[in-house]
Backbone as a chain_set.jsonl record, in Angstrom:
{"seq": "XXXXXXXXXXXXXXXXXXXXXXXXXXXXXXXXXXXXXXXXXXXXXXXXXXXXXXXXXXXXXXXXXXXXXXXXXXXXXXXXXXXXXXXXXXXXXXXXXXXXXXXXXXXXXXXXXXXXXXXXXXXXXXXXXXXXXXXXXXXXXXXXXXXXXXXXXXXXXXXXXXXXXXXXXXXXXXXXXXXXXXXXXXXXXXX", "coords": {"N": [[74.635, 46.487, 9.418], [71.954, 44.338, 7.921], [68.926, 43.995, 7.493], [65.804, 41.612, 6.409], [62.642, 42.411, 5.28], [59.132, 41.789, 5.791], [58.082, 41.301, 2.977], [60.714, 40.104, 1.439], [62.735, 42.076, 1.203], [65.599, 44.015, 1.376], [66.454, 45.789, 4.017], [67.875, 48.79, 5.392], [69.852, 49.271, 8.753], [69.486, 51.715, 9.36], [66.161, 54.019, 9.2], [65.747, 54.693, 6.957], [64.253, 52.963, 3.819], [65.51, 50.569, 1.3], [65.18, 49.197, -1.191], [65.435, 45.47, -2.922], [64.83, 44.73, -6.058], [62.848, 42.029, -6.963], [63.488, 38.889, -8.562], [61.551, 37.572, -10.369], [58.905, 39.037, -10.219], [60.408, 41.401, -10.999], [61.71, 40.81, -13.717], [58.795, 39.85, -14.937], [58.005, 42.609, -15.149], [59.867, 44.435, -16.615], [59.46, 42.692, -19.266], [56.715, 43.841, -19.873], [57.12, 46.028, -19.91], [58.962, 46.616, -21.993], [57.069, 45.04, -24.1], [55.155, 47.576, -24.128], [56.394, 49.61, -24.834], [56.194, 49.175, -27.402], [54.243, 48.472, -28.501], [51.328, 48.519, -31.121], [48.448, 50.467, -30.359], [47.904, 53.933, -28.645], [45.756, 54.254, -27.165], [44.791, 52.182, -25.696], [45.849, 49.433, -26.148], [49.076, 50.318, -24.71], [48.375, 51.337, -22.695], [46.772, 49.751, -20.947], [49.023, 47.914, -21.085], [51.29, 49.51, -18.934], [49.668, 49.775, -16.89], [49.393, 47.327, -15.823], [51.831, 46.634, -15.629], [52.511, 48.335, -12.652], [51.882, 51.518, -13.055], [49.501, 54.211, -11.817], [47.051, 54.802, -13.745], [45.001, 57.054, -15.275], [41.904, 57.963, -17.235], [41.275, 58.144, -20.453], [44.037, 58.248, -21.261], [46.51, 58.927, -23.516], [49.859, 57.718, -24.573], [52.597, 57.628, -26.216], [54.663, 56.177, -28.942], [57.588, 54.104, -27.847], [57.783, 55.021, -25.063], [59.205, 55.375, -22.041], [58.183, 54.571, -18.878], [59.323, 54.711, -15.941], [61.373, 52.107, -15.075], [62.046, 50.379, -12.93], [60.447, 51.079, -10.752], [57.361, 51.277, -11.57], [55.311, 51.399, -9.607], [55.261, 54.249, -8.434], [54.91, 56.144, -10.497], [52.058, 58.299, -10.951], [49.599, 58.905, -13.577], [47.149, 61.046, -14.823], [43.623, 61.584, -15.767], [43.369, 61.914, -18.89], [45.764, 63.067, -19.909], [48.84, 63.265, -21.745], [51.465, 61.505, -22.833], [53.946, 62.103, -25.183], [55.982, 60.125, -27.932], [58.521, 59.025, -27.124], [59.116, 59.941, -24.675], [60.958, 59.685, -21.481], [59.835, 59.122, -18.005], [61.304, 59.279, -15.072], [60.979, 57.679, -12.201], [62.454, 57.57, -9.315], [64.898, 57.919, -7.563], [67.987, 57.502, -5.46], [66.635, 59.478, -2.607], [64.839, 60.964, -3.439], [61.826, 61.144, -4.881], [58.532, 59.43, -7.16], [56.408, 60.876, -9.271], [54.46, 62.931, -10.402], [51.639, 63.218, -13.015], [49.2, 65.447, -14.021], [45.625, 65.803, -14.872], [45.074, 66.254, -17.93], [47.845, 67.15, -18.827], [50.349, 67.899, -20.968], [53.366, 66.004, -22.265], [55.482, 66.548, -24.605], [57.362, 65.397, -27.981], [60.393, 63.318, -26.486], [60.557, 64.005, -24.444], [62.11, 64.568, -20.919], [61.538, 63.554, -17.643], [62.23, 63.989, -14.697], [62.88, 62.663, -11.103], [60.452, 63.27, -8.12], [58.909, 65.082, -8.988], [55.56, 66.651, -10.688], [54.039, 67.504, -12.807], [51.735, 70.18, -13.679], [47.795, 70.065, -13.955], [46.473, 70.496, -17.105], [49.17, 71.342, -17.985], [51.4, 71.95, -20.47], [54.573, 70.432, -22.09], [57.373, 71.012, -23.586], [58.562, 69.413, -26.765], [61.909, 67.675, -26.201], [62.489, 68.599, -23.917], [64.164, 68.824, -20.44], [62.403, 68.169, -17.599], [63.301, 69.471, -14.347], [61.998, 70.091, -12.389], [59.109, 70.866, -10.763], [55.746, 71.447, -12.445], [54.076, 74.596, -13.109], [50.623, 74.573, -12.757], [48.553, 75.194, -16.119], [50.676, 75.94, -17.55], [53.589, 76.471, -19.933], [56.533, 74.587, -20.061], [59.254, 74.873, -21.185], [62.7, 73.62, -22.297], [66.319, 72.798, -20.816], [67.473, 72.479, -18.21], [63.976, 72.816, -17.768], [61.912, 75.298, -18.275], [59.03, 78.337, -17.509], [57.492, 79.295, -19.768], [55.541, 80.441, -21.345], [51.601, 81.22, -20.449], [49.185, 78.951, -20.158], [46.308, 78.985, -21.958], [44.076, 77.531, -23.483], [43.019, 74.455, -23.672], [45.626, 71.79, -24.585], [43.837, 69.479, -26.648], [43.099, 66.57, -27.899], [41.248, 67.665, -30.341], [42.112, 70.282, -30.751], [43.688, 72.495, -33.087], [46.886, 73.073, -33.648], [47.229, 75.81, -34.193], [44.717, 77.605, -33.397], [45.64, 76.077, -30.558], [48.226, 77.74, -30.162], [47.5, 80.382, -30.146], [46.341, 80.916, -27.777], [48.284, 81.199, -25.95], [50.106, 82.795, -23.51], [53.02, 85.083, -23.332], [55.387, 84.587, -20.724], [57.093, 87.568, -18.907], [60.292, 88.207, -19.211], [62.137, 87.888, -17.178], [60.482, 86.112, -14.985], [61.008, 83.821, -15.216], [62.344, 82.045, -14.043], [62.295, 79.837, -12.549], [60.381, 76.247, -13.29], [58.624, 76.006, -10.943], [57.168, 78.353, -10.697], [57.676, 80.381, -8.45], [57.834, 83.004, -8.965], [55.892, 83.552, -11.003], [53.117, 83.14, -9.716], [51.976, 80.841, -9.568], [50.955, 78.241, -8.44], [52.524, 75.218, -6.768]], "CA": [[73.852, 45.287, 9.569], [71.203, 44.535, 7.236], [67.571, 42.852, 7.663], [64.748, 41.708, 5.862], [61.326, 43.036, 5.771], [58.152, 40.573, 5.473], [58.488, 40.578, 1.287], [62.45, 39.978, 0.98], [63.833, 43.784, 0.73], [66.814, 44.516, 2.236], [66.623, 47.396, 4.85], [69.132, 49.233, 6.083], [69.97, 49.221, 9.887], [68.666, 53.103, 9.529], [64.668, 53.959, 9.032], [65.337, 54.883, 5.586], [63.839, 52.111, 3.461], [66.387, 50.719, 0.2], [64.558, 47.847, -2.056], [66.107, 45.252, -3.855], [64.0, 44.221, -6.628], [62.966, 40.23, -6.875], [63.881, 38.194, -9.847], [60.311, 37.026, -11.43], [58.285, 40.268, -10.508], [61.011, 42.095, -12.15], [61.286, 39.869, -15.395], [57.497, 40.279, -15.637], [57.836, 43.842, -15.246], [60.495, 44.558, -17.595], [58.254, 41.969, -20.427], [55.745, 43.978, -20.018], [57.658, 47.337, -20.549], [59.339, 46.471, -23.729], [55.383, 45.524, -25.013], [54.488, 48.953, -23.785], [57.065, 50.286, -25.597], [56.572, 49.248, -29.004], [52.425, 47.367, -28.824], [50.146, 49.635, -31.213], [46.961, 51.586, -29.243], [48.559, 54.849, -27.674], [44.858, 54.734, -25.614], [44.821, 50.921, -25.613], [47.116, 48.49, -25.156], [49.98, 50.678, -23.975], [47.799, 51.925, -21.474], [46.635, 48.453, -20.23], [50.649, 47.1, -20.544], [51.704, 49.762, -18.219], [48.274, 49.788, -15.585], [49.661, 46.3, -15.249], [53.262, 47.39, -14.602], [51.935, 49.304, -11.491], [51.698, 52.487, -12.836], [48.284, 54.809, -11.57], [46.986, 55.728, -15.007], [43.619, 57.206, -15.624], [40.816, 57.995, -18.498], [41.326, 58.48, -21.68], [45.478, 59.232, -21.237], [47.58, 58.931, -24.602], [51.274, 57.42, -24.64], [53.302, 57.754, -27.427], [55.33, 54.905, -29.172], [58.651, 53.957, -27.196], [57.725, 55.894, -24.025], [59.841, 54.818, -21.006], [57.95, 54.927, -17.808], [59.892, 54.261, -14.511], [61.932, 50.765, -15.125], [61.749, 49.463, -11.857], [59.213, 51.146, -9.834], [56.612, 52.124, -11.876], [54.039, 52.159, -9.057], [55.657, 55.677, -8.607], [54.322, 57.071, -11.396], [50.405, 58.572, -11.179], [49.104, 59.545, -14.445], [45.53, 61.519, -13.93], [43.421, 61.63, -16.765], [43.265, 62.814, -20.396], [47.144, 63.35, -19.961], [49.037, 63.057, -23.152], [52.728, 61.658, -23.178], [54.584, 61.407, -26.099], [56.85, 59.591, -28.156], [60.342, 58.695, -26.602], [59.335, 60.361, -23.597], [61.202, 58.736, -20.012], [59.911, 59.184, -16.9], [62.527, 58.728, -13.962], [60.17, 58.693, -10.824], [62.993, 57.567, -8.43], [66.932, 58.281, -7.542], [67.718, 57.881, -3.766], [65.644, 59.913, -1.556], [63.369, 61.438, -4.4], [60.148, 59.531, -5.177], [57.493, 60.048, -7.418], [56.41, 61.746, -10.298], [52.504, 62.879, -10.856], [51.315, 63.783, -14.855], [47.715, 65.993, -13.629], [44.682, 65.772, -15.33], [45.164, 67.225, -19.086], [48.728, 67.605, -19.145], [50.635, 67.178, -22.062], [54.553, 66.055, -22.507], [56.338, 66.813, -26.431], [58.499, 64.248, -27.966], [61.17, 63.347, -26.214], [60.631, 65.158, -22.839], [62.567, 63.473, -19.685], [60.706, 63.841, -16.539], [63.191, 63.606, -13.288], [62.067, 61.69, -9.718], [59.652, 64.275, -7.089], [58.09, 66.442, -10.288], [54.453, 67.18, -10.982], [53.425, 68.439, -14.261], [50.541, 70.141, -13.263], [47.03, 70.56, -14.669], [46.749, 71.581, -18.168], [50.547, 72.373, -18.432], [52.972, 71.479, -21.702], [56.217, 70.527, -22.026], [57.605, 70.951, -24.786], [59.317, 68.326, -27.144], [62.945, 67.569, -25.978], [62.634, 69.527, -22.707], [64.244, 68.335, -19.069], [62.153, 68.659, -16.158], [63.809, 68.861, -12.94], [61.181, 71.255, -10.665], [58.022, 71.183, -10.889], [55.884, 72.358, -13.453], [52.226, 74.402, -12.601], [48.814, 74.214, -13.8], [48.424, 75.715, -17.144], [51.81, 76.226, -17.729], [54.153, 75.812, -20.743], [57.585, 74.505, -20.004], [60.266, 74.314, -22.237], [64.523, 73.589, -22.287], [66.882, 72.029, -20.288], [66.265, 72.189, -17.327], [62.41, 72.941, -18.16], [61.6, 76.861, -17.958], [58.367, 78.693, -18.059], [57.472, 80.368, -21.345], [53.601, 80.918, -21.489], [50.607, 80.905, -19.727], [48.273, 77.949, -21.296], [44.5, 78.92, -21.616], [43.385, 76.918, -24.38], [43.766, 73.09, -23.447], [45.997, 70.773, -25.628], [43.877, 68.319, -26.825], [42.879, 65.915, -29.659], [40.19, 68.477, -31.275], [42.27, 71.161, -31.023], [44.771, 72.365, -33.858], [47.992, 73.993, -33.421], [47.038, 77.073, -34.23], [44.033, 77.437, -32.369], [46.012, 76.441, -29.278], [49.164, 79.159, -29.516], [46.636, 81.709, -29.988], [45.589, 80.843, -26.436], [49.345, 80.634, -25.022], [50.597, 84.32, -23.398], [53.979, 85.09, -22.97], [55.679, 85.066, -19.16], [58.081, 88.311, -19.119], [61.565, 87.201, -18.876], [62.428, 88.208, -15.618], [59.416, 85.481, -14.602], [61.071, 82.695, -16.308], [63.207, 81.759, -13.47], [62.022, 77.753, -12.318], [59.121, 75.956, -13.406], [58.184, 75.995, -9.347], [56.194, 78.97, -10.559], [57.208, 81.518, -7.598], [58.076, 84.327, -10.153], [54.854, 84.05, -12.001], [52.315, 83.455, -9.248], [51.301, 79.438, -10.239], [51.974, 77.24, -6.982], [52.737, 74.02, -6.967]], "C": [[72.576, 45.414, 8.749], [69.836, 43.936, 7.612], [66.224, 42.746, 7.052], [63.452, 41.879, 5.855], [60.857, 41.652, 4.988], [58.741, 40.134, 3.696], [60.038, 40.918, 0.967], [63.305, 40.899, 0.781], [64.458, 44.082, 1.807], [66.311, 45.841, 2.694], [67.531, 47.508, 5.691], [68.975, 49.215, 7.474], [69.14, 50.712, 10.339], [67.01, 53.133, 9.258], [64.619, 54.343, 7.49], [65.13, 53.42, 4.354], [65.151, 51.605, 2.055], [65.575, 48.876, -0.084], [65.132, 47.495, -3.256], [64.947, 44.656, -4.746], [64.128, 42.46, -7.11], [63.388, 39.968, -8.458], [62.526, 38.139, -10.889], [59.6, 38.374, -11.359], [59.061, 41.602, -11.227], [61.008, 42.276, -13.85], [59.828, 40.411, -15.811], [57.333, 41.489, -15.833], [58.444, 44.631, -16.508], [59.834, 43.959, -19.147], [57.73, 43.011, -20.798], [56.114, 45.966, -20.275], [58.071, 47.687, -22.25], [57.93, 46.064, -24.408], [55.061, 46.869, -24.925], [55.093, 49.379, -24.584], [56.732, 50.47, -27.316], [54.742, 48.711, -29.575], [52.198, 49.143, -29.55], [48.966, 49.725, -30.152], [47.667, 52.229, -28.174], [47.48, 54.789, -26.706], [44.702, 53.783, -25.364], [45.655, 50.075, -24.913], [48.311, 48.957, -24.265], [49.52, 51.252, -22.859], [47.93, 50.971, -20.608], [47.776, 48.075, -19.666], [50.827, 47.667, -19.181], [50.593, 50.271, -17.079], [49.044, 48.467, -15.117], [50.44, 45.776, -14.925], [53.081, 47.87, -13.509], [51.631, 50.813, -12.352], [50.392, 52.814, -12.779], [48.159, 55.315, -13.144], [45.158, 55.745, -15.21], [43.06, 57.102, -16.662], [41.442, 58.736, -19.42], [43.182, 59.411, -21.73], [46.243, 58.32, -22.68], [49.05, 58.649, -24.156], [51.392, 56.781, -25.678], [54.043, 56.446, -27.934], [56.691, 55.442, -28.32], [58.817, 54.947, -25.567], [58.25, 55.002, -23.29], [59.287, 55.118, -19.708], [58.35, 53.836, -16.236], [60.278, 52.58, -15.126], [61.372, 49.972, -14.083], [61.049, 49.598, -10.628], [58.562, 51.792, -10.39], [54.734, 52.894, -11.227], [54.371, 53.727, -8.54], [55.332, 56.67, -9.329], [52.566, 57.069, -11.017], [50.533, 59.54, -12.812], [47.748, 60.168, -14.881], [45.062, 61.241, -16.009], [43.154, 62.61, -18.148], [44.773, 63.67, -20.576], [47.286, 62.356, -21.661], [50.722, 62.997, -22.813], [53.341, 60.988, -24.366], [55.649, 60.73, -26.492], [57.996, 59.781, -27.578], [60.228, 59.442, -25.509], [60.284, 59.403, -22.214], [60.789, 59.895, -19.203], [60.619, 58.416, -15.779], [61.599, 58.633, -12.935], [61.028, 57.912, -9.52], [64.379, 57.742, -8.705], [66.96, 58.549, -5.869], [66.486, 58.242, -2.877], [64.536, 60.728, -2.465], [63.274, 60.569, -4.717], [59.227, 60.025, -6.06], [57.465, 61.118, -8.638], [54.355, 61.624, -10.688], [52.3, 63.645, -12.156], [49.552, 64.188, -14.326], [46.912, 65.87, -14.914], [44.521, 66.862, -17.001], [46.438, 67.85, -19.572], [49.361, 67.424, -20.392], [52.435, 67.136, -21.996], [54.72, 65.552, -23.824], [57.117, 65.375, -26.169], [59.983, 64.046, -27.168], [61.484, 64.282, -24.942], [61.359, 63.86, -22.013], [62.003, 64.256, -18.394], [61.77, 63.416, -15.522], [62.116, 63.554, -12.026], [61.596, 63.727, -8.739], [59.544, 65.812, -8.121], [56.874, 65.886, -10.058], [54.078, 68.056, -12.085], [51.829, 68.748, -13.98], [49.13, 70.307, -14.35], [47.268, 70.999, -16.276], [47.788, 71.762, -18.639], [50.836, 71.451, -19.496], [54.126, 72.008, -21.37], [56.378, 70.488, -23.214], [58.921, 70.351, -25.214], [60.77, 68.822, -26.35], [63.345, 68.385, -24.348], [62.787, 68.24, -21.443], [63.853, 68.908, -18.283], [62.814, 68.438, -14.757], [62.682, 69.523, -11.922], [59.748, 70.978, -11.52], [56.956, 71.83, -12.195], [54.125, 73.139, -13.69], [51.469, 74.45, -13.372], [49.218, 75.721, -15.119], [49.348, 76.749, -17.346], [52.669, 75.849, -18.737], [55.544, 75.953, -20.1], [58.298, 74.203, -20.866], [62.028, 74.488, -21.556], [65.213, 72.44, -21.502], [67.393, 72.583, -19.682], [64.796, 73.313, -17.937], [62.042, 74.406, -17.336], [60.339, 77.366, -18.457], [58.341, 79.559, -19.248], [56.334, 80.918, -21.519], [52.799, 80.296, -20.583], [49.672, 79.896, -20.906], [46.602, 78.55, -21.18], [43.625, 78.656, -22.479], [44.006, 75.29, -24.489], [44.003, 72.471, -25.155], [45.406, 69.716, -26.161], [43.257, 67.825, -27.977], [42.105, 66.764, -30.569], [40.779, 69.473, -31.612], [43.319, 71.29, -31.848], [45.717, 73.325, -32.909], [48.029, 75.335, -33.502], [46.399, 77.94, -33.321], [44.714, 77.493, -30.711], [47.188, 77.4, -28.957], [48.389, 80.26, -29.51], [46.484, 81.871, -28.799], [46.812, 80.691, -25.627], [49.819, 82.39, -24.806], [51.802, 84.179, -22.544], [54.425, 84.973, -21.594], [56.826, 85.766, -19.556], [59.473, 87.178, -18.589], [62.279, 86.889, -17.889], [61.637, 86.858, -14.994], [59.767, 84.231, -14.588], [62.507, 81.603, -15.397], [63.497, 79.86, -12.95], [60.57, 77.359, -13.183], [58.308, 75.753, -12.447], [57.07, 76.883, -9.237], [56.06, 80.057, -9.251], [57.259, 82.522, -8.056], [56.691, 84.543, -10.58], [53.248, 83.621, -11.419], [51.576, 82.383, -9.787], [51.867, 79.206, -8.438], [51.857, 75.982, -7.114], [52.077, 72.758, -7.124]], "O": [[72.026, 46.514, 8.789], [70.094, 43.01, 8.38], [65.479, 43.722, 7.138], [62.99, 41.236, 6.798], [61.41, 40.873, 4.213], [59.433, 39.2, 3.292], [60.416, 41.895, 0.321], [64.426, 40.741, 0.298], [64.02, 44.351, 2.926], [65.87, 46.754, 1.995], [67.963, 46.704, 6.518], [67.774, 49.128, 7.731], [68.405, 50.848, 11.317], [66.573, 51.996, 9.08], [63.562, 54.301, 6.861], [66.212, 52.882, 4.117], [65.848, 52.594, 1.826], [65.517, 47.856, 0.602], [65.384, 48.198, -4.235], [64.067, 44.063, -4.122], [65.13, 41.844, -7.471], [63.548, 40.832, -9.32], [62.54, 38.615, -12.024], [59.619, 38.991, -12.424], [58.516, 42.534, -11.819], [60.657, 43.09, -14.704], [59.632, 41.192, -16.742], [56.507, 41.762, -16.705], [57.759, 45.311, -17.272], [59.736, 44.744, -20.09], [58.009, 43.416, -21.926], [55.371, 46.836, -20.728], [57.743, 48.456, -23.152], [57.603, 46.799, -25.339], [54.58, 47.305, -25.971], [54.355, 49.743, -25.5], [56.909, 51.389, -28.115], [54.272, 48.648, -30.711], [52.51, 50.257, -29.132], [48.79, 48.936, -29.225], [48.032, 51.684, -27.132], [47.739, 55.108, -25.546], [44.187, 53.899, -24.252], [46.038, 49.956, -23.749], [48.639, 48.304, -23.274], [50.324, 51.679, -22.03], [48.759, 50.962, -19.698], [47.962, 47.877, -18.465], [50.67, 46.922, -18.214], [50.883, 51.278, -16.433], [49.368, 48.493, -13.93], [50.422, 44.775, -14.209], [54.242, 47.793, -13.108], [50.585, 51.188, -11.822], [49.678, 52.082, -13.465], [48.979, 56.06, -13.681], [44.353, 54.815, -15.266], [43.471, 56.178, -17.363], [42.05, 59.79, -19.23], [43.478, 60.563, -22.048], [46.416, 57.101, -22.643], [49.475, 59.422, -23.298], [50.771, 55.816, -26.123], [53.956, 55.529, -27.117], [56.958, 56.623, -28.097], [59.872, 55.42, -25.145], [58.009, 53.825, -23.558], [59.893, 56.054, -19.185], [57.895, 52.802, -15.748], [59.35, 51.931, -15.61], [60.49, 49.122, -14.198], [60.945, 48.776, -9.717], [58.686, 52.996, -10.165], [53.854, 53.691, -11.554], [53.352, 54.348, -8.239], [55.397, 57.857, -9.007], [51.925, 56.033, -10.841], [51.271, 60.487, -13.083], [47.174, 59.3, -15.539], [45.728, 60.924, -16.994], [42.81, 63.789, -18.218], [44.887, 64.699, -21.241], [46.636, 61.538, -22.313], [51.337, 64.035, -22.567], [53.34, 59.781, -24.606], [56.485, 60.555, -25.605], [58.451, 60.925, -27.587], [61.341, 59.792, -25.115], [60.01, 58.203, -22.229], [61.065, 61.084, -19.361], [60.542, 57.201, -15.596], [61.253, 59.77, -12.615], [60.274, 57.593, -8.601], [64.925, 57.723, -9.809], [66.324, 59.362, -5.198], [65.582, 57.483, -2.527], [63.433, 61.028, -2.006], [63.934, 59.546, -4.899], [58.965, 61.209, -5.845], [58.315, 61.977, -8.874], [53.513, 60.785, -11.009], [52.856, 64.736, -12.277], [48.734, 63.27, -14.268], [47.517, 65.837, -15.985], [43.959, 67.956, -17.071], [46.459, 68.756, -20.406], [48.761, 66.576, -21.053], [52.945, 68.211, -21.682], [54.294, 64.468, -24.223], [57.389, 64.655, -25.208], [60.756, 64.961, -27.451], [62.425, 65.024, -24.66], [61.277, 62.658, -22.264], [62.08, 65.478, -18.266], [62.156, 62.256, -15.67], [61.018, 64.098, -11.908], [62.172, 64.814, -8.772], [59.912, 66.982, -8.015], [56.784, 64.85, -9.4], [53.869, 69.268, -12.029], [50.916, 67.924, -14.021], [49.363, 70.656, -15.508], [48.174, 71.77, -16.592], [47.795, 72.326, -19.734], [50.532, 70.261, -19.416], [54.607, 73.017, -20.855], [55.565, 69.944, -23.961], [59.999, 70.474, -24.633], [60.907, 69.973, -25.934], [64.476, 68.604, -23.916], [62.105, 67.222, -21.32], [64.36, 69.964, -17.902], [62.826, 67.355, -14.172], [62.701, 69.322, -10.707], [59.568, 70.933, -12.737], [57.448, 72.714, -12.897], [53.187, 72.551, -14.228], [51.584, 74.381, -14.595], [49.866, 76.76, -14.995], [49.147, 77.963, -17.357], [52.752, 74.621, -18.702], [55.9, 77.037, -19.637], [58.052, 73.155, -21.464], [62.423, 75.227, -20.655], [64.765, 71.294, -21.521], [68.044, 73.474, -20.227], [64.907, 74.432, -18.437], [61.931, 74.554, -16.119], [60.119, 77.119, -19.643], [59.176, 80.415, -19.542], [56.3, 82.082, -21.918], [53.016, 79.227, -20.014], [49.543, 80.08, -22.116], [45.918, 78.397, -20.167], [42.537, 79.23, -22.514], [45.014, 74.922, -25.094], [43.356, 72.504, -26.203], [46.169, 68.763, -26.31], [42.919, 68.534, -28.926], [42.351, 66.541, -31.754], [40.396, 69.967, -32.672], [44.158, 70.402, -31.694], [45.469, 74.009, -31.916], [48.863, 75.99, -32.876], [46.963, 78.775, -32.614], [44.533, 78.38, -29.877], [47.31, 77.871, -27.826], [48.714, 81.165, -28.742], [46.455, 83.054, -28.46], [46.644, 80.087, -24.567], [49.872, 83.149, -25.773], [51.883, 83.541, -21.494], [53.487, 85.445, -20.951], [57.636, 85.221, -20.306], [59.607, 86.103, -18.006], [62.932, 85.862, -17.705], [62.458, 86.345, -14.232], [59.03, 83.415, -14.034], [63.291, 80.791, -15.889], [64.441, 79.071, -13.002], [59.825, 78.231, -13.631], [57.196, 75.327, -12.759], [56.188, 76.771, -8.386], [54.988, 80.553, -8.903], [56.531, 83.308, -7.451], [56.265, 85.697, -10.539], [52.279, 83.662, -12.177], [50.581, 82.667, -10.453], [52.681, 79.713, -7.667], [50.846, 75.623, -7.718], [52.736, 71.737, -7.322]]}, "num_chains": 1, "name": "protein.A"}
């Protein structure tokens, strides 16, 4: 048996919640994705588009051309500030009973990273291009692969001033043994 809550979403007979999405706040949502996608100003307009999609997005955060964040619930996504996601990235931040996806304060995701629903890229951390996150990923932490594995400790932040060089100098290996989730219980990060 099914029944509707105050704004029109089907809920199940159980306490677990299941939302169908409306027709017009969809449409506008979707609009306003495909601008995000393709509008020039990575700190500009694509910011604005998708603030006004729902997603939480803070100061001074960078997104790349064609970034995909959350289709149809993008108030799910928090993005803190001075985060950096790039080109062709997607973020998933739901599937069933996972929810949510938080980008911390200075993080950075490579081209073509996919972010999966109840992650946290924490603090500081990189992903690196083409990498799938499924777990977690902690503060000043580099993840890379598929699924997304630590590789280095970060201690020279990623950001616009700094070159490439400059910042691997500042990246130190995690032995290999260490390199087990990006959850970080091997290498003494927590979540």
């Amino acid at each position: 048996m099914q029944r509707r809550s105050d704004h029109g979403d089907v809920l199940p007979s159980g306490n677990r919640e299941t939302r169908r999405e409306r027709l017009l706040p969809g449409l506008k949502n979707r609009i306003l994705q495909v601008l995000a996608r393709i509008a020039p100003g990575a700190t500009t307009t694509r910011v604005r588009l998708n603030r006004w999609r729902g997603v939480s997005i803070g100061k001074n955060v960078w997104i790349g051309y064609d970034a995909i964040i959350e289709t149809s619930c993008p108030h799910l996504v928090t993005i803190r500030d001075r985060a950096a996601i790039g080109m062709r990235v997607t973020i998933i931040a739901h599937n069933r009973e996972q929810r949510g996806v938080v980008i911390e304060e200075d993080a950075t995701l490579g081209a073509g990273v996919i972010v999966l629903p109840a992650v946290t890229i924490g603090r500081g951390a990189v992903v690196t291009a083409g990498s799938v996150v499924t777990k977690s990923v902690p503060p000043k932490t580099m993840g890379q692969g598929n699924r997304a594995k630590p590789i280095a400790t970060v201690e020279i932040r990623f950001e616009l001033g700094v070159r490439v060089k400059g910042f691997a100098k500042g990246l130190r290996p995690i032995a290999v043994a260490d390199r087990t989730s990006c959850e970080g219980e091997s290498h003494g990060h927590n979540r």
